[in-house]
DSSP file (Angstrom, degrees, kcal/mol; ACC not computed):
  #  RESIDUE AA STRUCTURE BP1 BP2  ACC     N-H-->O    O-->H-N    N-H-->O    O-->H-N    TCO  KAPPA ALPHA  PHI   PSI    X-CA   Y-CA   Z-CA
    1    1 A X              0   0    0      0, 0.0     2,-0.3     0, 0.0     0, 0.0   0.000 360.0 360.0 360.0 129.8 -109.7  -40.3  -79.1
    2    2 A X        -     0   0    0      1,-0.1     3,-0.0     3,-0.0     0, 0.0  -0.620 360.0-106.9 -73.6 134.5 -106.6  -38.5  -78.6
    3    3 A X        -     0   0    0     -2,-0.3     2,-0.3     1,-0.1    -1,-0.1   0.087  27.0-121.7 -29.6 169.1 -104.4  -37.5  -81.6
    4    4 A X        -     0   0    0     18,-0.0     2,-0.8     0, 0.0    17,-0.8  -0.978  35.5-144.8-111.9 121.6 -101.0  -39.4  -82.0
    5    5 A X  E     +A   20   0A   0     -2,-0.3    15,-0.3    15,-0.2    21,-0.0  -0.497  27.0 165.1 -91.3 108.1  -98.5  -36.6  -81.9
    6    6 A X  E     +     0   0A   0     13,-1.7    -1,-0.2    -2,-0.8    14,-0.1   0.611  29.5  12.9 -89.9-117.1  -95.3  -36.6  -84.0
    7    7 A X  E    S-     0   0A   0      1,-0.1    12,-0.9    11,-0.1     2,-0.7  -0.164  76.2 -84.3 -83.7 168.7  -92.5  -34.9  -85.3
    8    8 A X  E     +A   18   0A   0     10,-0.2    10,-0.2     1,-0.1    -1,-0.1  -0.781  35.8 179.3 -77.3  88.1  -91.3  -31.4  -84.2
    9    9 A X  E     -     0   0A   0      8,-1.1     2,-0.3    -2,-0.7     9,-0.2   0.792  65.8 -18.0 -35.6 -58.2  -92.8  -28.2  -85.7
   10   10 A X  E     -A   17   0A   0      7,-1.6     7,-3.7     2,-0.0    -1,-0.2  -0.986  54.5-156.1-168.6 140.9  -91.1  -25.6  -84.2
   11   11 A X  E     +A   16   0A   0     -2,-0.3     5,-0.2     5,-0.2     2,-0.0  -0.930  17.4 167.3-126.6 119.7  -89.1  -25.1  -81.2
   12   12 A X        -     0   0    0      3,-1.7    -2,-0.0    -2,-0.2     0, 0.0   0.004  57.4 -84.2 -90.0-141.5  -88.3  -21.7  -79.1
   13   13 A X  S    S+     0   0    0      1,-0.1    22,-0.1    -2,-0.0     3,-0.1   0.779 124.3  27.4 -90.2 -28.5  -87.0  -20.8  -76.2
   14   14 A X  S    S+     0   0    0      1,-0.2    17,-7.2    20,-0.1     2,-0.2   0.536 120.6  26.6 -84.4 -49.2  -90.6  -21.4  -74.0
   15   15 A X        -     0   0    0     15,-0.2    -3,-1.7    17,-0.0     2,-0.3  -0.851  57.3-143.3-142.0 173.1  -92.6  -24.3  -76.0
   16   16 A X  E     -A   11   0A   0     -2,-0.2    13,-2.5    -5,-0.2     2,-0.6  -0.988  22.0-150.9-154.0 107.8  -91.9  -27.0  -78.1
   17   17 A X  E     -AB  10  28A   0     -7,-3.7    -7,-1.6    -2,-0.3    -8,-1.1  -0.823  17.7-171.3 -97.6 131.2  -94.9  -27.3  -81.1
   18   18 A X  E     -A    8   0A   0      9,-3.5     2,-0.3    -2,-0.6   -10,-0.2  -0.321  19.3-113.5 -89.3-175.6  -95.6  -31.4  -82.6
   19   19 A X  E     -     0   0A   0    -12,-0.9   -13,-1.7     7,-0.1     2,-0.5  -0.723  22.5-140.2-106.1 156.8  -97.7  -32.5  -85.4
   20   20 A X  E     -A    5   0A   0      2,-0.3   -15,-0.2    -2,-0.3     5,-0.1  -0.932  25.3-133.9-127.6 139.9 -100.7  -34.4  -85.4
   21   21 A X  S    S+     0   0    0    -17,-0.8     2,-0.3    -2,-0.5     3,-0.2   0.815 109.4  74.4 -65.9 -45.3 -102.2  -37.2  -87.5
   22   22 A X  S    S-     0   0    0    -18,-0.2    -2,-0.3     1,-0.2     3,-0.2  -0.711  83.8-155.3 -66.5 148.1 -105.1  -34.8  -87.1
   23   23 A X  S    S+     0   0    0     -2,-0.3    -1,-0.2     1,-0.2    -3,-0.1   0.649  90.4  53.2 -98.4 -29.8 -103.8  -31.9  -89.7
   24   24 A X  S    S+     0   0    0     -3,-0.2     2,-0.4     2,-0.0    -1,-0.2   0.214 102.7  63.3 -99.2  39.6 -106.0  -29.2  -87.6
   25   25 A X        +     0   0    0     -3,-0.2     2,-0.3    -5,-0.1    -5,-0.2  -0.986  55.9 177.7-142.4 131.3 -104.6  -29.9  -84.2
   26   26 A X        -     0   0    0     -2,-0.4    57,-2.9    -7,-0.1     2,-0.6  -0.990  26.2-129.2-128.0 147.0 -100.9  -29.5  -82.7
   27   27 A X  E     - C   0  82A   0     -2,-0.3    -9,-3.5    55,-0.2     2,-0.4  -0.827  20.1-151.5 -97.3 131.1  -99.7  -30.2  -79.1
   28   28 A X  E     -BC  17  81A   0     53,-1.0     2,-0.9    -2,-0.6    53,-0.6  -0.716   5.2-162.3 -87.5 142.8  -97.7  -27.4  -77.4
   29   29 A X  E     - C   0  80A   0    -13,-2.5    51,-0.2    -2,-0.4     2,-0.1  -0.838   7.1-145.7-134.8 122.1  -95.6  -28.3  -75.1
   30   30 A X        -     0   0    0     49,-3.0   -15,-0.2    -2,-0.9    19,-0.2  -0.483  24.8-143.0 -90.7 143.4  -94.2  -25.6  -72.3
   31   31 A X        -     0   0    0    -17,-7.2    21,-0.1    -2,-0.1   -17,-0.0  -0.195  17.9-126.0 -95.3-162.2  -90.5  -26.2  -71.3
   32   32 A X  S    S+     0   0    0     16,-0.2    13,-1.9    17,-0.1    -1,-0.1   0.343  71.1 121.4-127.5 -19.6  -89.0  -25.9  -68.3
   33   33 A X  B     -E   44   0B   0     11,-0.2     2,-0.3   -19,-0.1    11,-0.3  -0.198  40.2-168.3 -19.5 108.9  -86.4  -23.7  -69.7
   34   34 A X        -     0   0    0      9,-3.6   -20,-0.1    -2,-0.1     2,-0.0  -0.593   3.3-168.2-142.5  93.8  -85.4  -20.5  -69.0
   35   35 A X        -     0   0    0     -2,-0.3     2,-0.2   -22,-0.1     7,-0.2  -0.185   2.9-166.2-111.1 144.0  -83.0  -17.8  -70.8
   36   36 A X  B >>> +F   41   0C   0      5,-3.1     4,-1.4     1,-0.1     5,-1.0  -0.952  54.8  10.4-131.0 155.9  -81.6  -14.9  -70.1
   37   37 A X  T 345S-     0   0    0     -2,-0.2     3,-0.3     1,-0.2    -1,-0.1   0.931 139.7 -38.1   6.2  67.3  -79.6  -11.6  -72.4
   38   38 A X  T 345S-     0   0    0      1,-0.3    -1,-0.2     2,-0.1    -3,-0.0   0.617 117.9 -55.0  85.3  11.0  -80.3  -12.6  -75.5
   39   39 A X  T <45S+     0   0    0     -3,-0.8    -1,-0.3     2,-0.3    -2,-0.2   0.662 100.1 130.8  73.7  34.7  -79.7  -17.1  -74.1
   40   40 A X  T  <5 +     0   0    0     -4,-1.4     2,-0.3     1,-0.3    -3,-0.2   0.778  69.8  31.0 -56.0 -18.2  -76.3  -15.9  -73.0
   41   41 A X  B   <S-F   36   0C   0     -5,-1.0    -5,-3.1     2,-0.1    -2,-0.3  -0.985  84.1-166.4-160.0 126.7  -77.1  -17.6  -69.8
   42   42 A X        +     0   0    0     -2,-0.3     2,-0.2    -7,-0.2    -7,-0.0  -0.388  11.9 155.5-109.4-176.9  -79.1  -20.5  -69.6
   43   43 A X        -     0   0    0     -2,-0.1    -9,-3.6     2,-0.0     2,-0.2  -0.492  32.6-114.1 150.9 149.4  -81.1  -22.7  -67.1
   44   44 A X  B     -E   33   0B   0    -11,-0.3     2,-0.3    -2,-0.2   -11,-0.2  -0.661  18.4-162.0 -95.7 127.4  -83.7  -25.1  -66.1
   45   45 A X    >   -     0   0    0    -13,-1.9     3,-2.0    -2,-0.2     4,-0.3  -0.967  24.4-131.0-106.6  93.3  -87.0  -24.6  -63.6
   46   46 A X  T 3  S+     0   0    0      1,-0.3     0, 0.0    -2,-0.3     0, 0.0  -0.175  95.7   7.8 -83.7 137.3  -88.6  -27.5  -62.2
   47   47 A X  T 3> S+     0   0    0      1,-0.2     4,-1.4     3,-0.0    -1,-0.3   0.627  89.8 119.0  31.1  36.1  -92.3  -26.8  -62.9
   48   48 A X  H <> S+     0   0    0     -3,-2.0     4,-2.6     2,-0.2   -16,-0.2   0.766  79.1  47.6 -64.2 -44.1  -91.9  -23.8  -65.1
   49   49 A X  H  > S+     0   0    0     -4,-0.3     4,-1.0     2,-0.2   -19,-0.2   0.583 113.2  50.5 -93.1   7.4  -93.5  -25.5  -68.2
   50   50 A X  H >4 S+     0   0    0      2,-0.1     3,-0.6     3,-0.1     5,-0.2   0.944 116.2  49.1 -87.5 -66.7  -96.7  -26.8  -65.6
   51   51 A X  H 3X S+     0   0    0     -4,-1.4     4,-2.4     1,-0.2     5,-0.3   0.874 112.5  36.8   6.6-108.8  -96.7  -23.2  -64.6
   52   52 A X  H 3X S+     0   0    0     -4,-2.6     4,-2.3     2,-0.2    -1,-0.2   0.736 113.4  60.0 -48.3 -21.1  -96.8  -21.3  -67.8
   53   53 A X  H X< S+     0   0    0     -4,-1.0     3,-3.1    -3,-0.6     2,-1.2   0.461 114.1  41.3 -56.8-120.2  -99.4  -24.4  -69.5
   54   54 A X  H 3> S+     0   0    0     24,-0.4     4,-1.6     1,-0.3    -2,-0.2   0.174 117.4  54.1  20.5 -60.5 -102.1  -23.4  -66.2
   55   55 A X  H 3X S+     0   0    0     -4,-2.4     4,-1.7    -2,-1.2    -1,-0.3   0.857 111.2  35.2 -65.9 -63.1 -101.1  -20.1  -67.1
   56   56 A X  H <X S+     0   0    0     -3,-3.1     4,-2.3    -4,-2.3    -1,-0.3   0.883 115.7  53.2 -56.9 -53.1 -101.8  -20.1  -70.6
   57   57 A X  H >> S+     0   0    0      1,-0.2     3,-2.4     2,-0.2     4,-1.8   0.963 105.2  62.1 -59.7 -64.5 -105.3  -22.5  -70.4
   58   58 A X  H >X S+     0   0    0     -4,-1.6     4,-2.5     1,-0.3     3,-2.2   0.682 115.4  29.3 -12.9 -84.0 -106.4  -19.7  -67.8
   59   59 A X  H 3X S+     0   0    0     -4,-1.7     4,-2.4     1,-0.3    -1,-0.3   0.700 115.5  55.1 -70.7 -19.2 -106.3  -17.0  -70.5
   60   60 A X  H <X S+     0   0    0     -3,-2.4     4,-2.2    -4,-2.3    -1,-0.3   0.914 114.4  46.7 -78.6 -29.8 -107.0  -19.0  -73.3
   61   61 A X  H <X S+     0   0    0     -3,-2.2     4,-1.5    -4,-1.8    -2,-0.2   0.958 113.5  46.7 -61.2 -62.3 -110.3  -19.9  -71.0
   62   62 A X  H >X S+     0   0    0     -4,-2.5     4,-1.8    -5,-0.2     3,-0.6   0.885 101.6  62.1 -22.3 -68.6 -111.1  -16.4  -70.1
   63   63 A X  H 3<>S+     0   0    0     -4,-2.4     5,-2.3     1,-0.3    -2,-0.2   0.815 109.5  47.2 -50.1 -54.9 -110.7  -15.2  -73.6
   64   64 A X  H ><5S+     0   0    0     -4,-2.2     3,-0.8     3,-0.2    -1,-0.3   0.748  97.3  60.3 -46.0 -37.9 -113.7  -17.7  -74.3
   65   65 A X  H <<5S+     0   0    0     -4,-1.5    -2,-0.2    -3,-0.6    -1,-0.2   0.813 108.0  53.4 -46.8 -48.2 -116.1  -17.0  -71.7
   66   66 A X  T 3<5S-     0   0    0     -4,-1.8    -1,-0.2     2,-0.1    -2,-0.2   0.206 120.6-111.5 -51.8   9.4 -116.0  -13.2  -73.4
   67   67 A X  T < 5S+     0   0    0     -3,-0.8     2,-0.6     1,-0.2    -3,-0.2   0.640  74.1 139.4  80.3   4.0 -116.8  -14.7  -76.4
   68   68 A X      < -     0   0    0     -5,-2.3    -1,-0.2    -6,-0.1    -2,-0.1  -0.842  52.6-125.7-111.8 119.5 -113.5  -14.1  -78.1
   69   69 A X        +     0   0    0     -2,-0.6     2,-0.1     1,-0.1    -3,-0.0  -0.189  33.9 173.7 -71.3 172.9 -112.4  -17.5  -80.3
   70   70 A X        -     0   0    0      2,-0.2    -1,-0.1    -6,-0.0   -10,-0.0  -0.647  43.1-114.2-143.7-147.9 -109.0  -18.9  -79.5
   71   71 A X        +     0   0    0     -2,-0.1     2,-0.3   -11,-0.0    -2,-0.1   0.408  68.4 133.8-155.4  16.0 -107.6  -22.0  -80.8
   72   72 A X        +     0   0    0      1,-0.1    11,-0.2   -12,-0.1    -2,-0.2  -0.582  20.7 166.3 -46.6 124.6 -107.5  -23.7  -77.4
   73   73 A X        -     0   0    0      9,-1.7     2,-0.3    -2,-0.3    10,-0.2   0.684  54.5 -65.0-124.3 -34.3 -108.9  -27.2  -77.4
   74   74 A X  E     -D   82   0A   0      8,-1.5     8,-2.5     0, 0.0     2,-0.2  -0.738  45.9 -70.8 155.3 151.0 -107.7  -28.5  -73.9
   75   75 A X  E     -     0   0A   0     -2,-0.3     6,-0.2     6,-0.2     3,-0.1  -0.436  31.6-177.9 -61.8 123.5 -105.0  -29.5  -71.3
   76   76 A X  E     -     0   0A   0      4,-0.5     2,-0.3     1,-0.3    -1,-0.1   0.808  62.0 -45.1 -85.0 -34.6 -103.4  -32.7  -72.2
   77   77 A X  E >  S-D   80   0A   0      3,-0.5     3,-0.6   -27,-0.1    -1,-0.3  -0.831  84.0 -44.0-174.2-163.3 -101.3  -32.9  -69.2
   78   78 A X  T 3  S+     0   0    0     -2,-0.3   -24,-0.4     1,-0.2   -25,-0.1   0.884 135.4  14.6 -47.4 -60.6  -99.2  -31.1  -67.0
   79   79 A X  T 3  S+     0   0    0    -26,-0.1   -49,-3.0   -49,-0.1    -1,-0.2  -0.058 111.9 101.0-119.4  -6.6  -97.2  -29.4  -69.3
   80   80 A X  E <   -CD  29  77A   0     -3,-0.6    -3,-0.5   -51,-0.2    -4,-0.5  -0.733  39.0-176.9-102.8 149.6  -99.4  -29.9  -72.5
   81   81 A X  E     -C   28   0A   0    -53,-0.6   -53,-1.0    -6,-0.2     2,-0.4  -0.992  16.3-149.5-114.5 163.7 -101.8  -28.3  -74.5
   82   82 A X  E      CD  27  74A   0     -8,-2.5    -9,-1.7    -2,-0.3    -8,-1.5  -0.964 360.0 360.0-112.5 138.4 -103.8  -29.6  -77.6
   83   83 A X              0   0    0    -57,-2.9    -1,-0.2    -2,-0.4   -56,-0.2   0.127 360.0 360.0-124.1 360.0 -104.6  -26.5  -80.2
């Protein structure tokens, strides 16, 4: 069973962290956002945050196969992860 993901932890400039009805689990969620000197200049990437998720599970995947914990749990979706 998947969490049910709620309100909004924390937001940067890259990801967008929820809450969980589970207390040890939050979904990240990578944006499509993309900032430049300092957000003076802003702007949007069409499959930036699919990107940088793939991007992220890759290392977070790696980093396990060496044995080295993470707090990866899995791809939710495009753009998701559950930690």
């Amino acid at each position: 069973m998947e969490p049910d993901f709620g309100e909004l932890l924390y937001e940067g400039k890259a990801k967008k962290i929820y809450s969980s009805t589970d207390e040890d689990k939050v979904l990240v969620h990578f944006k499509n956002d993309a900032t430049a000197f300092n957000a003076l200049k802003h702007s949007s990437f069409k499959g930036k945050g699919r990107l940088n998720c793939q991007i992220s599970s890759f290392l977070f995947e790696y980093l396990e196969e060496k044995k080295i914990p993470t707090h990866f749990l899995g791809i939710q979706d495009d753009s998701k992860i559950l930690a």
